[in-house]
Every structure is written in structure tokens, then in C-alpha cells.
ZATOR-477698 format. One record per residue (C-alpha): residue in three letters; z, y, x. Coordinates in steps of 0.25 Angstrom, whole numbers, padded with zeros to 4 digits, always signed. Layout:
REM ZATOR-477698
ALAZYX/...
END
This chain:
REM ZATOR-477698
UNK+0745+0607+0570/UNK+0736+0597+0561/UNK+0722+0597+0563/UNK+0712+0591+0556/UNK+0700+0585+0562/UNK+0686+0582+0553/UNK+0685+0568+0561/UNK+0673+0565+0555/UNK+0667+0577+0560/UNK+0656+0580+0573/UNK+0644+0569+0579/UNK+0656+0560+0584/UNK+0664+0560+0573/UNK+0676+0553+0572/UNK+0674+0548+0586/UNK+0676+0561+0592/UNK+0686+0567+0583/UNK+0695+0557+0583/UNK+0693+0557+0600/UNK+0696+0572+0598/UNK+0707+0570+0590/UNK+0715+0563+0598/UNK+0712+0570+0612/UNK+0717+0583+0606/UNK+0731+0575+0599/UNK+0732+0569+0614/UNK+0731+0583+0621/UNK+0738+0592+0609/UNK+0751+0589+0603/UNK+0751+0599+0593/UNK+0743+0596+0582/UNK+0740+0583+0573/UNK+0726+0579+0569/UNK+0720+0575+0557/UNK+0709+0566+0557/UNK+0698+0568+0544/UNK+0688+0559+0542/UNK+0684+0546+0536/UNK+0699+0538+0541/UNK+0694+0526+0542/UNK+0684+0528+0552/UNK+0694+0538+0560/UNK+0707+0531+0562/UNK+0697+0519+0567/UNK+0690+0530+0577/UNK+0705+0536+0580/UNK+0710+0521+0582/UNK+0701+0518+0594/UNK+0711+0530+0602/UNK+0722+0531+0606/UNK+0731+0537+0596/UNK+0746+0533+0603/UNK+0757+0545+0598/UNK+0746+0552+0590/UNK+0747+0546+0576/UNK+0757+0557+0571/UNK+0747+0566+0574/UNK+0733+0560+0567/UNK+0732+0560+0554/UNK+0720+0556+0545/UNK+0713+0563+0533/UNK+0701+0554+0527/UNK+0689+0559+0523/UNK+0676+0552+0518/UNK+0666+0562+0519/UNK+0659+0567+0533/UNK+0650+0579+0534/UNK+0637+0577+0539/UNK+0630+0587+0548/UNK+0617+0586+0538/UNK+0628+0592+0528/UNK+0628+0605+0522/UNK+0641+0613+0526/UNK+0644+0620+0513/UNK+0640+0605+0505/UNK+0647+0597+0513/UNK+0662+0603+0508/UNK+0657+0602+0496/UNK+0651+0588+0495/UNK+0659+0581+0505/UNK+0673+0586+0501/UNK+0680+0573+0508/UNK+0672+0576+0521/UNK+0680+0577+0535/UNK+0678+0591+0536/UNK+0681+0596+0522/UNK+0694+0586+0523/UNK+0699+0592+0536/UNK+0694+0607+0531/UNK+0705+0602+0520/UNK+0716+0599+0527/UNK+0717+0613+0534/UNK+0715+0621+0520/UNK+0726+0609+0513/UNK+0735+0612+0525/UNK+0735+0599+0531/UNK+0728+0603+0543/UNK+0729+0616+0554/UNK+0716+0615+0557/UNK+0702+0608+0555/UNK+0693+0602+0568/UNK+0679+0596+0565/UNK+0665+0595+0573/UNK+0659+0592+0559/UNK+0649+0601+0553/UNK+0652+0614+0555/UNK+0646+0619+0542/UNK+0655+0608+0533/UNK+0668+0615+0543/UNK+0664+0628+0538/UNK+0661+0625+0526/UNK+0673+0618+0523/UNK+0683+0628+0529/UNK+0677+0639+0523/UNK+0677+0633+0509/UNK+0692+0627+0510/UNK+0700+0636+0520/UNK+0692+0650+0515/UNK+0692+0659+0528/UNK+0703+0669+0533/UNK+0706+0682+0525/UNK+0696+0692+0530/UNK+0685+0682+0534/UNK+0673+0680+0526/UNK+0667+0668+0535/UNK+0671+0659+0545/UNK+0666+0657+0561/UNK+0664+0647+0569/UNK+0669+0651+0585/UNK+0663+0644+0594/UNK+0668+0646+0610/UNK+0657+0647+0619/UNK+0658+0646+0635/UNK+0652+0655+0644/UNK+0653+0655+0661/UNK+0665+0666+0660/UNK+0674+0665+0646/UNK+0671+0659+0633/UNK+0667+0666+0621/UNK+0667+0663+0606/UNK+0656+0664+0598/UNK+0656+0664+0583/UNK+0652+0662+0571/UNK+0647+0649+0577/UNK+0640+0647+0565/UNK+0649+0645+0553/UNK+0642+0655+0546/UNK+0627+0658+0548/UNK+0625+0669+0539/UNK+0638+0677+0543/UNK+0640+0694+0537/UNK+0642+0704+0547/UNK+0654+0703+0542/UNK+0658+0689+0545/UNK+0655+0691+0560/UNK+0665+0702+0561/UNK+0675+0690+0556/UNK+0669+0682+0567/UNK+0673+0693+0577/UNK+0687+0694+0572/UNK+0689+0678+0572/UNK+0684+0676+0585/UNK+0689+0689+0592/UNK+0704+0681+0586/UNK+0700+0668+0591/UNK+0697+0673+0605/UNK+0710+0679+0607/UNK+0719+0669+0603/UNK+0710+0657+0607/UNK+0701+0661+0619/UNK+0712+0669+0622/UNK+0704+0683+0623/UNK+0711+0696+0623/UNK+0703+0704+0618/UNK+0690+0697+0613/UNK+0676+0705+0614/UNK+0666+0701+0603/UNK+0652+0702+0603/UNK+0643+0700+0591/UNK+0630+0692+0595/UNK+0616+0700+0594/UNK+0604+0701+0602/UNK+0608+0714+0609/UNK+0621+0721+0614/UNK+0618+0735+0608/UNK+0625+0737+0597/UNK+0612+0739+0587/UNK+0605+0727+0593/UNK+0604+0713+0582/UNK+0602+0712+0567/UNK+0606+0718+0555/UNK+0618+0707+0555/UNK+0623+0710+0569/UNK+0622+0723+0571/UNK+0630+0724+0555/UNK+0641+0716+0562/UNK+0641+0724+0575/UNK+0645+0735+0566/UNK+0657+0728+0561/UNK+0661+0721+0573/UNK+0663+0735+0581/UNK+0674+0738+0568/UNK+0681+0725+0568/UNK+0694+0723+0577/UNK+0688+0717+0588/UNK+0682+0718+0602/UNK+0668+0721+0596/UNK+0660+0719+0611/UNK+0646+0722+0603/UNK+0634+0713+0604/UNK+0632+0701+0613/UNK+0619+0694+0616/UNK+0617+0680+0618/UNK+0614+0680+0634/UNK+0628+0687+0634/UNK+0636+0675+0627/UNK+0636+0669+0641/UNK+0636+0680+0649/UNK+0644+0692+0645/UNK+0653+0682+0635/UNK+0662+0691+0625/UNK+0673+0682+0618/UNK+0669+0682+0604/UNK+0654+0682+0600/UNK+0651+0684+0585/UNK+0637+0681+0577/UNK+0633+0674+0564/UNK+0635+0659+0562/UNK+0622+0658+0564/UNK+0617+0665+0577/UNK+0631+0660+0582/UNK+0628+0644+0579/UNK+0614+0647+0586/UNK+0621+0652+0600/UNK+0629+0640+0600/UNK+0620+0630+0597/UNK+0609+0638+0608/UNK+0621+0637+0617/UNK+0623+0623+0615/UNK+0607+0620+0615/UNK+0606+0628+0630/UNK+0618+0622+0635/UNK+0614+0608+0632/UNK+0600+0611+0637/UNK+0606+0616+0649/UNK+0614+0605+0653/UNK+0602+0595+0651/UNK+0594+0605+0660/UNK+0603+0606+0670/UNK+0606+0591+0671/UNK+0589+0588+0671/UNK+0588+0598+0683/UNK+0601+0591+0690/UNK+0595+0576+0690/UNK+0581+0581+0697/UNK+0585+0578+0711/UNK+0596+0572+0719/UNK+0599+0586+0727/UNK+0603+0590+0712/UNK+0611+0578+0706/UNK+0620+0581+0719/UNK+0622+0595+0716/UNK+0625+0592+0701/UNK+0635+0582+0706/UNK+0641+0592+0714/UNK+0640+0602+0704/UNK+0648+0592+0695/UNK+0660+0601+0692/UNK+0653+0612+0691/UNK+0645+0605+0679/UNK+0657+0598+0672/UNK+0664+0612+0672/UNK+0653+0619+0665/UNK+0652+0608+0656/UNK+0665+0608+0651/UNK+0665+0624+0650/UNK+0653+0623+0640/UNK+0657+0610+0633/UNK+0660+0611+0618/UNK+0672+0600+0621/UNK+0679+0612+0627/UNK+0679+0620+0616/UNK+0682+0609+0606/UNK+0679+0619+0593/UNK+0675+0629+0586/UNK+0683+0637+0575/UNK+0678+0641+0563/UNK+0687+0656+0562/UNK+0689+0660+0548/UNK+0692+0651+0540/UNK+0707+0649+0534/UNK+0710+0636+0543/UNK+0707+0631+0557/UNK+0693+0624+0559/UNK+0688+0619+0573/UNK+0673+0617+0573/UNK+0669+0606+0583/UNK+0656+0604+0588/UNK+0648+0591+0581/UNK+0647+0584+0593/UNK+0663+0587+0598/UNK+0668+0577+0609/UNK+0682+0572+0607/UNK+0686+0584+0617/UNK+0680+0593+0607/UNK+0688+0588+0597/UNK+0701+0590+0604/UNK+0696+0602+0608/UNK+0693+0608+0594/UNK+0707+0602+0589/UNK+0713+0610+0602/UNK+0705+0623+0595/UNK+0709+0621+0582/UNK+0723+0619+0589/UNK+0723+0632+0596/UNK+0717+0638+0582/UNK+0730+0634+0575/UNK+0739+0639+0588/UNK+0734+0653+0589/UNK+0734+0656+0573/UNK+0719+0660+0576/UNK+0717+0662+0559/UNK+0729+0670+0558/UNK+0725+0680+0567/UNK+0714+0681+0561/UNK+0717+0685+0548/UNK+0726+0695+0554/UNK+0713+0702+0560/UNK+0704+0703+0549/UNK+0710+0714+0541/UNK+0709+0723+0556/UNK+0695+0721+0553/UNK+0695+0725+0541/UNK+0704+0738+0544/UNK+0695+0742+0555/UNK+0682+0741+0547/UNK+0687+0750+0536/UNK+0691+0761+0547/UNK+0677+0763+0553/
END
């Protein structure tokens, strides 16, 4: 497997890319890495590691150009032609690569790979799935916010893709969907969601009706579909409560003695949860639908992130999750014209 990775890419770049990198060719022996960016300034960020036996497996691809987080997505593929992300978006579509990992901005990613790979036979846009944990099982929720003014239509794709990527990575039987609304009856939300619970009960899937946001955590289904819109706004609230939370938590902890002792005793109890809700765990998000493999990092991805997203893309590549779906599509469209 080659991988590319946008090393110029997230709020640590290339520090933690590079950190990433490395981990994941130390712990996987199956794939080669190509590092894109400004050379220069990551062969010296790659030379304070080390790299002993690893040299046949990293490789460099220069780029002059970075994307800025104040860029426009859609003008930033076409201005900065020679950025990192459009660069390693370019190897995949040339061949040169299996697969694309950046924490950059996620619109430029999307951008790029829509423009240049084009998406698979049957799929009008492209999804971001984003795995979330909950105290019983994980779901996935997409589109986590690749398109924000996504058709009807589009979310049927969503629940094709993910309902694939459930069963071959999360390793789901039989996944149940639910489309996100404000109610669980089946007349309850907009115009826009109940036009797609129309569709979703004809498409070749486990269609489990609506889902409601209290219900994300407890009740989790294994594939949650919206728009890229109301789908970037759960996350981000998630994150936000999360975060606030922990600071809560830790402000309550520190107020007396007879506390500090039981958060010290509670100390595994803690780290557990920790590392069951920490993004470092799930390394990366893909973006389903397009022609190509693209792992979507979070911005500020540690190195374990990193290795963790190169270890999606890995299991991307393994499991042929692209070809799987593309044989799926045209199911859809046979059972839509029979009702």
C-alpha cells in the first residue's frame, strides 16, 4: 500500500505528521508513505527521528503551497494548484498513491477530491463519516459536514456508504440506519427530512426510521444519516459538551481534599473513559464517495491520530470498502423503480 500524507497539514503541521508517519511505519509493515509538503522544511522535522530500516519506505513529493484555514475550499484548488493537499489529492488520482491522509482543511480535501477523483458510479456527493462513541458500541454518523446543502437524494447515498462501511470496518452484521430528525414518528421533521424518509424505507438497507438527538447516546443505531450541515453541528456540539464536561468535572474534583482522593482513586476509571472518547483512537474520518481513498484527520490530530488515520486508510484499502460499494448502488436504484 503507498499512502500519501498532506504533511503540511493540521495545527501541528509537520510536527505532528511526520510523529504520525513514523509511528504507523514502526507498528504497520504493510504499506510505504509519502510525505507531501514543503521538502525542505520536512526531511529536517523527519531527521530529528528515528528512521533506522525505514528509508525504503518514505518517500517525498514537494509542494510550495499550504492551505490556510481562512481559505476558501472550492478557491484554494484552484489558486494553490501546488498546495500539499491538491499535490497528495494528485497522486491518488495519477496512481502514485492508494490513498490520501490530511488533518488540513477539510473543505480544500473535499474540494480537491471531488474535482480530481470525480465520485463513484451512482453517487452524486461525497460524506464525510465520522465514528462516534457511546457507553455501549459506536456509531457512525455522517455526512459530517462535506456537504451542507445535501438533496434528499444525497442522504440515501449516505446510508448506502455507511451502512458498507459498517459492515466491513465496524464489522456490523446487519447495520440499522437512522435518519436524524426532531421526532421518531415517521411524519415528524421538515419538508427535507421527511422527502428522505421517503426514500430511505426503498433503499436496500436496514431503514430503523427516525432518531433523535438524546438517543445518539442512548439507544445508538450503527449508522446515523443527516445533511453535512446539521451533521457538522452534532459534532462540533459533542466536542463543545464534551470539553466543557471535563473542565466541569475537573473544577468540582479540586474543591476539597476528600475529592482530589477519590479522583485519585477513580484514576483508571478516568483514563478509560478518556481514551474511549478521544479522537486519537479513531485517527480519521473518511470521506465515502469519492473515486479514491481519503482519511480526514481532525486539525489538531496528535501524532497517534495520525497513525491512527493512516491505520483507517489501511483498513480502507484492505477491505475494498469502494468496490463494495459501487456494486450496491444499482440495488438502489432497482428497488426504487419497483415501488
Amino acid at each position: 500500500m503507498r499512502i500519501a500524507l498532506d504533511a503540511m497539514g493540521g495545527d501541528f503541521a509537520p510536527a505532528h505528521p511526520v510523529a504520525g508517519v513514523i509511528q504507523a511505519l514502526r507498528e504497520y509493515g504493510d504499506f510505504s508513505a509519502i510525505l507531501v509538503g514543503d521538502e525542505e522544511k520536512v526531511r529536517a522535522e523527519v531527521a530529528r527521528h528515528d528512521t533506522s530500516g525505514l528509508a525504503d519506505r518514505l518517500t517525498y513529493h514537494h509542494a510550495s503551497q499550504v492551505v490556510d484555514m481562512k481559505d476558501s475550499g472550492l478557491d484554494s484548488v484552484r489558486r494553490k494548484k501546488d498546495s500539499s493537499i491538491s499535490r497528495a489529492v494528485d497522486l491518488v488520482k495519477q496512481d502514485k498513491a492508494d490513498a490520501v491522509v490530511s488533518a488540513g482543511h477539510t473543505g480544500a480535501l473535499v474540494a480537491a477530491a471531488t474535482i480530481k477523483l470525480r465520485t463513484l458510479p451512482g453517487i452524486h456527493r461525497s460524506g464525510l463519516a465520522v465514528v462516534i462513541p457511546t457507553p455501549t458500541r459506536q456509531f457512525l454518523l455522517l455526512d459530517g459536514g462535506a456537504n451542507i446543502d445535501a438533496a434528499p437524494e444525497h442522504v440515501v447515498g449516505y446510508a448506502i456508504m455507511g451502512s458498507i462501511y459498517a459492515r466491513e470496518i465496524l464489522g456490523r452484521a446487519n447495520p440499522r440506519v437512522g435518519l436524524m430528525s426532531i421526532g421518531t414518528e415517521a411524519g415528524k421533521g421538515n419538508e427535507f427530512t421527511r422527502e428522505c424518509y421517503d426514500l430511505l424505507e426503498k433503499a436496500p438497507i436496514s431503514f430503523a426510521g427516525n432518531t433523535e438527538g438524546h438517543a445518539l447516546f442512548k439507544e445508538p443505531l450503527d449508522v446515523v444519516v443527516c445533511d453535512g450541515f446539521i451533521g457538522n453541528i452534532v459534532l462540533k456540539t459533542i466536542e463543545g459538551l464534551a470539553g466543557a464536561m471535563g473542565t466541569w468535572l475537573k473544577g468540582e474534583l479540586k474543591k476539597s481534599p476528600v475529592r482530589m482522593l477519590g479522583a485519585w482513586l477513580a484514576k483508571g476509571a478516568f483514563l478509560s473513559i478518556k481514551k474511549q472518547t478521544s479522537t486519537d483512537e479513531y485517527g480519521g474520518s473518511p470521506l465515502l464517495g469519492v473515486n479514491g481513498v481519503c482519511i480526514k484527520a481532525h486539525g489538531n490530530a496528535s501524532p497517534m491520530a495520525i497513525k491512527n488515520a493512516i491505520r483507517v486508510a489501511r483498513e480502507f484499502i484492505a477491505q475494498k470498502v469502494n468496490a463494495r460499494i459501487v456494486e450496491a448502488i444499482p440495488q438502489n436504484h432497482e428497488k426504487v423503480a419497483a415501488n
